[in-house]
C-alpha positions as a Markdown table, in Angstrom:
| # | Residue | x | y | z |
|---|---|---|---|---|
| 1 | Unk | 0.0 | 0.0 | 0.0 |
| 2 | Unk | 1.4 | 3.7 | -1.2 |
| 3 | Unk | 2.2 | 6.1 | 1.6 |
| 4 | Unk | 0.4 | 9.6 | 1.2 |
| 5 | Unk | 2.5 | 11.0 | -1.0 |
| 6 | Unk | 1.6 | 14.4 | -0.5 |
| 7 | Unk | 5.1 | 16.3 | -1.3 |
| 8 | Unk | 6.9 | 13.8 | -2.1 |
| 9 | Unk | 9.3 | 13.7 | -5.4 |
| 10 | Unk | 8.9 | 11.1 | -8.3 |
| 11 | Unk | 12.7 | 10.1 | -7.4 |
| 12 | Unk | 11.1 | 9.2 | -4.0 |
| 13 | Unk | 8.5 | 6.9 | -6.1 |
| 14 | Unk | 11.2 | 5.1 | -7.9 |
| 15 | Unk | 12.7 | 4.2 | -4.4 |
| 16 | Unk | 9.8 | 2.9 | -3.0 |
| 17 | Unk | 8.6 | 0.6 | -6.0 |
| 18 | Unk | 12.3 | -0.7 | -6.1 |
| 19 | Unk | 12.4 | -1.0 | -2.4 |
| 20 | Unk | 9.0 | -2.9 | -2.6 |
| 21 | Unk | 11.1 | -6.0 | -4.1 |
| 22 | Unk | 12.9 | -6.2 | -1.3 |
| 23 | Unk | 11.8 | -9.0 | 1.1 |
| 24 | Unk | 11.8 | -7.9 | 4.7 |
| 25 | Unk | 9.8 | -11.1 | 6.0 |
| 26 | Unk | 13.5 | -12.1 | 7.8 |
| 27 | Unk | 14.4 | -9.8 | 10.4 |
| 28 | Unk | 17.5 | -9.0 | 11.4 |
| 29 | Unk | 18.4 | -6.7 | 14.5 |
| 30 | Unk | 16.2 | -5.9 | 17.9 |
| 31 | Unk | 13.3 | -7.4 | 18.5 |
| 32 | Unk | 11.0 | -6.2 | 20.9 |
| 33 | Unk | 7.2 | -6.8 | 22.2 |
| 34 | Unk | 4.6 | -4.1 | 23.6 |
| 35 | Unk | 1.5 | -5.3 | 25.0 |
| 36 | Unk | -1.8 | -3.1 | 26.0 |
| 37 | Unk | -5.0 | -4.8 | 27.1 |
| 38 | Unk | -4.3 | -8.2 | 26.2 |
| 39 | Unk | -2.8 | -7.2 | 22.9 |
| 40 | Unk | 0.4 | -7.4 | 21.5 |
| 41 | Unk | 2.9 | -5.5 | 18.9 |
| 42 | Unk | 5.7 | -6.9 | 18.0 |
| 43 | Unk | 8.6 | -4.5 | 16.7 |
| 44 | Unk | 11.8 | -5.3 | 15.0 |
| 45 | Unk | 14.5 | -2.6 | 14.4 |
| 46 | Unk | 17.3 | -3.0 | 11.5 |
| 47 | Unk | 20.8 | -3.9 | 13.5 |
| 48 | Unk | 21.9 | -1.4 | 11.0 |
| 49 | Unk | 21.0 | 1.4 | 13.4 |
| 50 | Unk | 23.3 | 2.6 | 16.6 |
| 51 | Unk | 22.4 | 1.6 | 19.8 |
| 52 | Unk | 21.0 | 5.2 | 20.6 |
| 53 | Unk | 19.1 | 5.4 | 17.5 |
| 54 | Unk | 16.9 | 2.0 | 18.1 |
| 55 | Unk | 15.9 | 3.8 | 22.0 |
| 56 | Unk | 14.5 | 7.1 | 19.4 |
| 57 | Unk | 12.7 | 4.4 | 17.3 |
| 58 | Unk | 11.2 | 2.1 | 19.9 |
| 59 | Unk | 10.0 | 5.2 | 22.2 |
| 60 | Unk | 8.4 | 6.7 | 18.8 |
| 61 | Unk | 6.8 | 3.5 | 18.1 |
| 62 | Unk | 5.6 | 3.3 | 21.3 |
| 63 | Unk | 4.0 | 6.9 | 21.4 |
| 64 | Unk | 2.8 | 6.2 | 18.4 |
| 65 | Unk | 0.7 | 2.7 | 18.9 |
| 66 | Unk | -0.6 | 4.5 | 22.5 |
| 67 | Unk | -2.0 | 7.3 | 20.3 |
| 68 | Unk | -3.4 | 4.8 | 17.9 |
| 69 | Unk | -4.9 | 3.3 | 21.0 |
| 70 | Unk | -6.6 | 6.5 | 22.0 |
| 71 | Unk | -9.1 | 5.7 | 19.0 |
| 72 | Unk | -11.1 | 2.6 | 20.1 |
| 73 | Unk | -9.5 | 2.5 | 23.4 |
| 74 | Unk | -7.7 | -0.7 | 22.4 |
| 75 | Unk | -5.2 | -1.7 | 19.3 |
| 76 | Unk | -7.2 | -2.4 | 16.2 |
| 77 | Unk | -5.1 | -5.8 | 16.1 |
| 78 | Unk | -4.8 | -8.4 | 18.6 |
| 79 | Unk | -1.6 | -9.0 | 17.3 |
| 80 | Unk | 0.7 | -6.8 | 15.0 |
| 81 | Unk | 3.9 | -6.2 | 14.0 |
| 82 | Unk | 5.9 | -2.8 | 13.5 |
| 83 | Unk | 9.6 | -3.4 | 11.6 |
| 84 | Unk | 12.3 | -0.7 | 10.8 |
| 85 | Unk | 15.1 | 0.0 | 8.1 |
| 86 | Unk | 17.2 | 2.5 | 7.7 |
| 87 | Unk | 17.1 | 4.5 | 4.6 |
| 88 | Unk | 19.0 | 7.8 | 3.3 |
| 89 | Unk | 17.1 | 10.9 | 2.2 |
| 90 | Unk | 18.0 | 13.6 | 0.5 |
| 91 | Unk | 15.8 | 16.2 | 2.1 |
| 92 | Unk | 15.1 | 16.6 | 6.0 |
| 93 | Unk | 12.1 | 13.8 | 6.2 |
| 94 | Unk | 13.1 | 11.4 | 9.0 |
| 95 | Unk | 10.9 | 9.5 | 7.2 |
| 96 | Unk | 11.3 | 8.4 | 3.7 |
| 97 | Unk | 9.0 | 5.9 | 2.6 |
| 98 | Unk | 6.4 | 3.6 | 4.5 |
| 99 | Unk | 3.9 | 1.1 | 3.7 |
| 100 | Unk | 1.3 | -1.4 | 5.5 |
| 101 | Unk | 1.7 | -5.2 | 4.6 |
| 102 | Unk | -2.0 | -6.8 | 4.9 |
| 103 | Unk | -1.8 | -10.4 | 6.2 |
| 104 | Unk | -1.8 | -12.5 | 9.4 |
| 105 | Unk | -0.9 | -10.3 | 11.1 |
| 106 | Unk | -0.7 | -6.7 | 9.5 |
| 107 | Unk | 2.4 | -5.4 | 9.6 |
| 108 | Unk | 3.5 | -1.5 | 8.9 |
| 109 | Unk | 7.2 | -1.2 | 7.6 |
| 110 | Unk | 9.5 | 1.9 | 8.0 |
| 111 | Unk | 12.3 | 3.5 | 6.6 |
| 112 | Unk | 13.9 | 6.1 | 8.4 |
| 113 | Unk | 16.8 | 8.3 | 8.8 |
| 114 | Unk | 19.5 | 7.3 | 10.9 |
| 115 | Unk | 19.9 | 10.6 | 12.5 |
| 116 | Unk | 16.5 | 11.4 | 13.8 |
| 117 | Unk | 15.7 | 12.8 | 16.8 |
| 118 | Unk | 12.3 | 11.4 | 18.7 |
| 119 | Unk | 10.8 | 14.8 | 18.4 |
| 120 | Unk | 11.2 | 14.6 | 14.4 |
| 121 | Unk | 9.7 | 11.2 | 14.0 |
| 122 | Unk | 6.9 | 12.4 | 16.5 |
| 123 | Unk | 6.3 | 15.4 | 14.4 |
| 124 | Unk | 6.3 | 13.4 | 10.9 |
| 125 | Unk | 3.3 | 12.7 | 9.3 |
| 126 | Unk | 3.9 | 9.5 | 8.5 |
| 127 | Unk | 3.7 | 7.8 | 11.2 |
| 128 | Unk | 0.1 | 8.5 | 12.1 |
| 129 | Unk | -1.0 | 7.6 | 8.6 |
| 130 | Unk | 0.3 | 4.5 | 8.3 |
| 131 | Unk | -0.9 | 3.2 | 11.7 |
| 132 | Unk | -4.4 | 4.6 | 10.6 |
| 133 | Unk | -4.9 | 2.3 | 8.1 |
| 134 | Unk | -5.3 | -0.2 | 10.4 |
| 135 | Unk | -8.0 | 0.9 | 11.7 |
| 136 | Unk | -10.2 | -0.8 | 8.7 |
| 137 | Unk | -9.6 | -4.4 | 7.6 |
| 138 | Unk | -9.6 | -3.2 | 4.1 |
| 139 | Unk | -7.3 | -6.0 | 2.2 |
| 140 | Unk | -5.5 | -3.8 | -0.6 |
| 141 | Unk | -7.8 | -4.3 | -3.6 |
| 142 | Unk | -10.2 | -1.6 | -5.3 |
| 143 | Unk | -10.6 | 1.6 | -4.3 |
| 144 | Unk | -7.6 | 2.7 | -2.6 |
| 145 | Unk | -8.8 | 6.4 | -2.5 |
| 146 | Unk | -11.4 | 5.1 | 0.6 |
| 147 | Unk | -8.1 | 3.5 | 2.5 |
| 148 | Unk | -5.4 | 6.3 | 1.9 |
| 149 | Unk | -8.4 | 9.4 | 2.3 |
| 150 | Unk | -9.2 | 7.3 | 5.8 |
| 151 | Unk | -5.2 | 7.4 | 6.5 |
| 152 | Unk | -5.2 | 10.8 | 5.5 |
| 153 | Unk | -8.2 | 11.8 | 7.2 |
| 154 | Unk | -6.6 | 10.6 | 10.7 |
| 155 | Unk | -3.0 | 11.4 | 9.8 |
| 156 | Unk | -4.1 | 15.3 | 11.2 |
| 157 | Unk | -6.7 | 14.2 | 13.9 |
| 158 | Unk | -4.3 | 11.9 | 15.3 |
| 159 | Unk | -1.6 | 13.9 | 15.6 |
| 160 | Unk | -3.7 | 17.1 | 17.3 |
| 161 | Unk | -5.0 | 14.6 | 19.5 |
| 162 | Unk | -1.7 | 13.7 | 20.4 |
| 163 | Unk | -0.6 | 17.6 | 21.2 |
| 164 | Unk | 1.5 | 17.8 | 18.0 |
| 165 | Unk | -0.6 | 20.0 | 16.2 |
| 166 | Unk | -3.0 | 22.6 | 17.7 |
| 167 | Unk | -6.5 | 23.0 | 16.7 |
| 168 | Unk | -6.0 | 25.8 | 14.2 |
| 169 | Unk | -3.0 | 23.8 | 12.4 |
| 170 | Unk | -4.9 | 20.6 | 11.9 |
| 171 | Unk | -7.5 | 22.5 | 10.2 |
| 172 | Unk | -5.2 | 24.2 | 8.2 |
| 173 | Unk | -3.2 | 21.0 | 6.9 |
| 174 | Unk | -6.4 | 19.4 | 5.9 |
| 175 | Unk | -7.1 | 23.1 | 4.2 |
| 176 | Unk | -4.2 | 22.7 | 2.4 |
| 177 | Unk | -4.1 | 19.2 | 1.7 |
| 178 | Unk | -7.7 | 19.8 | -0.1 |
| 179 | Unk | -6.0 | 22.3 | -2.2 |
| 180 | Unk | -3.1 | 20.3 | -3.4 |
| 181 | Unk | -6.2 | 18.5 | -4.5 |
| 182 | Unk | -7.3 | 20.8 | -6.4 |
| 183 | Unk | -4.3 | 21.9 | -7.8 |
| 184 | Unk | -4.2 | 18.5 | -9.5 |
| 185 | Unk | -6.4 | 18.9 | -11.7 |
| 186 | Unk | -4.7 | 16.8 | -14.9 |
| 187 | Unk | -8.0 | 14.4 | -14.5 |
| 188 | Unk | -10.6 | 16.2 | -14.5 |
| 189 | Unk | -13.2 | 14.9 | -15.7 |
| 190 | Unk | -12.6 | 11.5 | -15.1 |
| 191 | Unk | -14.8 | 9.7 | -12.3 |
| 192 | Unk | -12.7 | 9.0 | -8.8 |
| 193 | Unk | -13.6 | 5.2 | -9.4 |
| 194 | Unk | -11.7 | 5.6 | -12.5 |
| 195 | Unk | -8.6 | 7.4 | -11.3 |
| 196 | Unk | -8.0 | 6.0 | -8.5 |
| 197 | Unk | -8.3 | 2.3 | -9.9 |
| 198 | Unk | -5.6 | 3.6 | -12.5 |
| 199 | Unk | -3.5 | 5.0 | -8.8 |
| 200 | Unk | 0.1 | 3.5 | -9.6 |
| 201 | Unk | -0.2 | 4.5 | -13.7 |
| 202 | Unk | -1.3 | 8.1 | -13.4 |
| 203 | Unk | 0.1 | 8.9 | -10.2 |
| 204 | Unk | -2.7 | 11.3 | -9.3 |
| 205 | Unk | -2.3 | 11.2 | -5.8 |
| 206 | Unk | -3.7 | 14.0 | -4.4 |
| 207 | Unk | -7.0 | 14.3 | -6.7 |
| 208 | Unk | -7.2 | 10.3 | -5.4 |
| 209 | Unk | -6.0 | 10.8 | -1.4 |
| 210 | Unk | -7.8 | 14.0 | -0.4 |
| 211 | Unk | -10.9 | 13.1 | -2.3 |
| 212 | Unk | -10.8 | 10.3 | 0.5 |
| 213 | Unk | -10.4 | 12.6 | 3.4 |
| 214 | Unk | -13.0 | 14.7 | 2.3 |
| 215 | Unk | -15.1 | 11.4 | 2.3 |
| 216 | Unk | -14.3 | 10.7 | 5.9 |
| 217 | Unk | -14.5 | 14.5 | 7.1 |
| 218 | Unk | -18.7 | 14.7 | 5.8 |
| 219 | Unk | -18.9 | 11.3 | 7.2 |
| 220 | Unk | -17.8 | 12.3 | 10.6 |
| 221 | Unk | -19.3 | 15.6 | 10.7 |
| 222 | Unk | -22.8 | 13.9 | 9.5 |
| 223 | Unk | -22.5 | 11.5 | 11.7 |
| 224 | Unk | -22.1 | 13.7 | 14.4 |
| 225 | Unk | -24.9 | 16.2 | 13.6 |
| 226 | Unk | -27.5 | 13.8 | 12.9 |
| 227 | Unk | -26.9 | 12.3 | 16.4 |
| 228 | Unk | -26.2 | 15.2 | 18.3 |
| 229 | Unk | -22.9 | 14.5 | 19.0 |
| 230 | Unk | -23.5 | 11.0 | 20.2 |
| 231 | Unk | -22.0 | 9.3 | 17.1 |
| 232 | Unk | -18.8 | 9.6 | 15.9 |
| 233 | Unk | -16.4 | 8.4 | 13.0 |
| 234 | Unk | -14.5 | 6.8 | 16.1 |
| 235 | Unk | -17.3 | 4.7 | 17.1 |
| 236 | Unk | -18.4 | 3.7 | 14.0 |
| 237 | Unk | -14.8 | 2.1 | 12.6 |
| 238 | Unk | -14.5 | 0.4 | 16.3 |
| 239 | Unk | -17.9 | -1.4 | 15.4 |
| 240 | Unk | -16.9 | -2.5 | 12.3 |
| 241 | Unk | -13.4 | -3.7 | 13.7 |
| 242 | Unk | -14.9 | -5.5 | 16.3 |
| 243 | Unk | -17.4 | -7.2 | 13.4 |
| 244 | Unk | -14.7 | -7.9 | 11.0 |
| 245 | Unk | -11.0 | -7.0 | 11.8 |
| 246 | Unk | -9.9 | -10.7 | 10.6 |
| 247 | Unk | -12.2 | -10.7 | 7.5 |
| 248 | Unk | -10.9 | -9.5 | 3.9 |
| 249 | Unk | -13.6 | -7.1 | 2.8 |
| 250 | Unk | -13.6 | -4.6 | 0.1 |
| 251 | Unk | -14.8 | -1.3 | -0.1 |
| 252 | Unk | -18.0 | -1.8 | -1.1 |
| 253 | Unk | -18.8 | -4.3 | 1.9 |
| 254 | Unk | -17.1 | -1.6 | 3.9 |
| 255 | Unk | -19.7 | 0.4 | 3.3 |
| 256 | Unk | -22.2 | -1.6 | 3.9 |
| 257 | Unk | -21.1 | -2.8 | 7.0 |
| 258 | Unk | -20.3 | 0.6 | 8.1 |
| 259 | Unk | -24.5 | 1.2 | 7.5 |
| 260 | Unk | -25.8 | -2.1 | 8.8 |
| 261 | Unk | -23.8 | -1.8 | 12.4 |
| 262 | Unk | -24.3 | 1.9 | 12.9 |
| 263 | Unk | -27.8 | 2.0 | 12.0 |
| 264 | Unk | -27.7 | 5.0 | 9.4 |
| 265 | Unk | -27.9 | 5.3 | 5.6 |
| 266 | Unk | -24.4 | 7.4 | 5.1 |
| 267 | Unk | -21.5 | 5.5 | 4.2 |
| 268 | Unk | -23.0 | 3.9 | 1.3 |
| 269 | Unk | -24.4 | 6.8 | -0.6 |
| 270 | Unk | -21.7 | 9.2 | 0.4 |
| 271 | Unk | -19.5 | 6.4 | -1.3 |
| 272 | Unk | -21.7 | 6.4 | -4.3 |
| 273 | Unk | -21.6 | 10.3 | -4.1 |
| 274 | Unk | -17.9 | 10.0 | -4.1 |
| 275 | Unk | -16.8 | 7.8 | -6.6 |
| 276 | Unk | -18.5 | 9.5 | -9.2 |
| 277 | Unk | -17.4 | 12.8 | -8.8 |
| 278 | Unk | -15.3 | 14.1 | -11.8 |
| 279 | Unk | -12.9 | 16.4 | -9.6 |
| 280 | Unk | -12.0 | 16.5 | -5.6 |
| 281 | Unk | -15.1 | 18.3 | -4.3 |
| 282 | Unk | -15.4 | 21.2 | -2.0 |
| 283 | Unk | -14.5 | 21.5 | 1.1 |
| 284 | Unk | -16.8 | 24.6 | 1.7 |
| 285 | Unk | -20.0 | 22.9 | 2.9 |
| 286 | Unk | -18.1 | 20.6 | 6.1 |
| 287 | Unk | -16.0 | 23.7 | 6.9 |
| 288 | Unk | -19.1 | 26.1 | 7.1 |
| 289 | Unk | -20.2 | 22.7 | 9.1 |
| 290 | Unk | -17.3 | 23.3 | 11.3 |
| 291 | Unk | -17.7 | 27.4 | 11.3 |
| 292 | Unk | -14.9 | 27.7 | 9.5 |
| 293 | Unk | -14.5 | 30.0 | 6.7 |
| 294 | Unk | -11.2 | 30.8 | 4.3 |
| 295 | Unk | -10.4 | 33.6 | 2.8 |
| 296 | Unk | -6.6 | 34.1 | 1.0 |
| 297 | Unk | -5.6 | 30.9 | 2.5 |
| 298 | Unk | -5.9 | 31.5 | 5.8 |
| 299 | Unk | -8.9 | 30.4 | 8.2 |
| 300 | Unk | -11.3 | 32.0 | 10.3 |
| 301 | Unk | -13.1 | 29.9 | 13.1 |
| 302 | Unk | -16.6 | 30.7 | 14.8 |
| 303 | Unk | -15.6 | 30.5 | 18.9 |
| 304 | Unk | -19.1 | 29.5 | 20.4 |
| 305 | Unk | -22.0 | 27.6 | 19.2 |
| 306 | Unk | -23.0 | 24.1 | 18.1 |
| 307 | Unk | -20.3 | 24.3 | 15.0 |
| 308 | Unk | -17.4 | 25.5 | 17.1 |
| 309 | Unk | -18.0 | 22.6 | 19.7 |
| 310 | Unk | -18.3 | 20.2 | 17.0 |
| 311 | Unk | -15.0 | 20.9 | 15.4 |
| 312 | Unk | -13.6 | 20.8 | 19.1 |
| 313 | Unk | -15.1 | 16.8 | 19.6 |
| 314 | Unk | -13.8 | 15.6 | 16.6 |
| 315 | Unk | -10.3 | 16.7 | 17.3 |
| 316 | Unk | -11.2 | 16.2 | 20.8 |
| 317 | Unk | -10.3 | 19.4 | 22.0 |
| 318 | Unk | -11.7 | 20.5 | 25.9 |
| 319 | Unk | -10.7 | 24.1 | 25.6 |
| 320 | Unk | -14.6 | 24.5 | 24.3 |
């Protein structure tokens, strides 16, 4: 499964797919097991990596996986397994390339700098994506724009909710991330379905990934209106993971799924809605959901009233 790519160079690209040949099934290096509620991740880190370096990596994985844990109030997986190579970058991403292996179990694999620090790796983006597409059993096939717009969805949310972004910045990256989505614009015309089915050939990752987040942020938001607050997007993927984390559905089934155990008719026309839309829609209508309006890039916020504490629950912010 591709990584968000969101500024990352086609030199990058040609990394990962070669890297993707390489088998990492045999590890080499520390191994080390965290356990939370009866539940177990296994990590392995390269013995290519100083001493010093694998106490940076194992305390990151470890914020990480208690931060993914915040979500359900458990690991999505009974058992999982985190491994780590080291990889050289040209730029100053601790994090170069990383991907999620679907099988039994699920295992995310990351490449990273030798010389970062724990506050870098905490601060990357990566991370948070890759450990949030775990939270669906989705199997790899077909419409990978609903997986990597989840990933990209939580990437943010995650991260505020771990005190790495405040509320104003999380907005703004998913502001931004929706315009990099519009920016890429070469398929136009052309139905999500089809573009994103056609992911590794056209390469039109941001029209594909932040069509998916806006998916998941009108799913959340409607889900949270319609209830009065009393369902969330959180609730709804830990139902379906407790239904089916060791089944291989597809999207589709997702969907469904996602309706049946939640009692509501959302997921499954929203997905309709989204996979034939012809360009990455707006993100005006679940902003003004939010009280949040844009003007020359930068955001204004509503402080009080039934918007302003919604945006505050889904990023789980007690200031309001």
């Amino acid at each position: 499964m591709l990584a968000a790519l969101l500024s990352r160079t086609w030199a990058v690209v040609l990394l990962v797919l070669f890297s993707t040949v390489l088998c990492a099934d045999q590890h080499t290096g520390s191994r080390h097991i965290l356990k939370r509620d009866g539940r177990e991740l296994e990590v392995h880190i390269s013995e290519q990596f100083e001493p010093a370096m694998h106490k940076n990596l194992l305390n990151w994985i470890d914020f990480l996986s208690e931060n993914l844990a915040q979500v359900f109030g458990h690991w999505p997986r009974n058992h999982w397994q985190v491994s780590i190579e080291p990889a050289s970058a040209a730029g100053d991403d601790p994090i170069p390339w990383a991907q999620v292996h679907r099988g039994k179990p699920d295992r995310v694999e990351f490449f990273t700098t030798s010389w970062a620090t724990q506050e870098q790796l905490k601060h990357a983006w990566t991370g948070y994506h890759e450990f949030a597409h775990l939270l669906i059993p989705y199997r790899g096939w077909g419409d990978a724009w609903f997986s990597e717009g989840l990933a990209s969805y939580y990437q943010n949310l995650l991260r505020a909710r771990a005190g790495v972004l405040s509320a104003r910045q999380v907005w703004q990256k998913l502001y931004e991330g929706y315009q990099r989505g519009v920016a890429d614009s070469r398929f136009d015309g052309q139905t999500l379905e089809s573009v994103s089915d056609n992911l590794r050939r056209n390469g039109a990752f941001m029209r594909v990934y932040w069509s998916g987040a806006w998916y998941f942020l009108v799913a959340d938001t409607r889900l949270r209106q319609r209830s009065g607050g009393r369902r969330t997007l959180d609730q709804a993927l830990e139902r379906l993971n407790d239904c089916c984390a060791d089944q291989s559905l597809s999207v589709p089934q997702i969907v469904a799924k996602l309706d049946e155990l939640n009692d509501v008719d959302l997921f499954r026309p929203l997905y309709q809605q989204a996979i034939a839309t012809t360009r990455i829609p707006s993100y005006i209508p679940p902003f003004r959901d939010l009280g949040i309006t844009v003007a020359n890039d930068q955001l204004d916020f509503k402080q009080h009233g039934e918007a302003a504490r919604l945006r505050a629950q889904i990023i789980r912010d007690d200031s309001l």
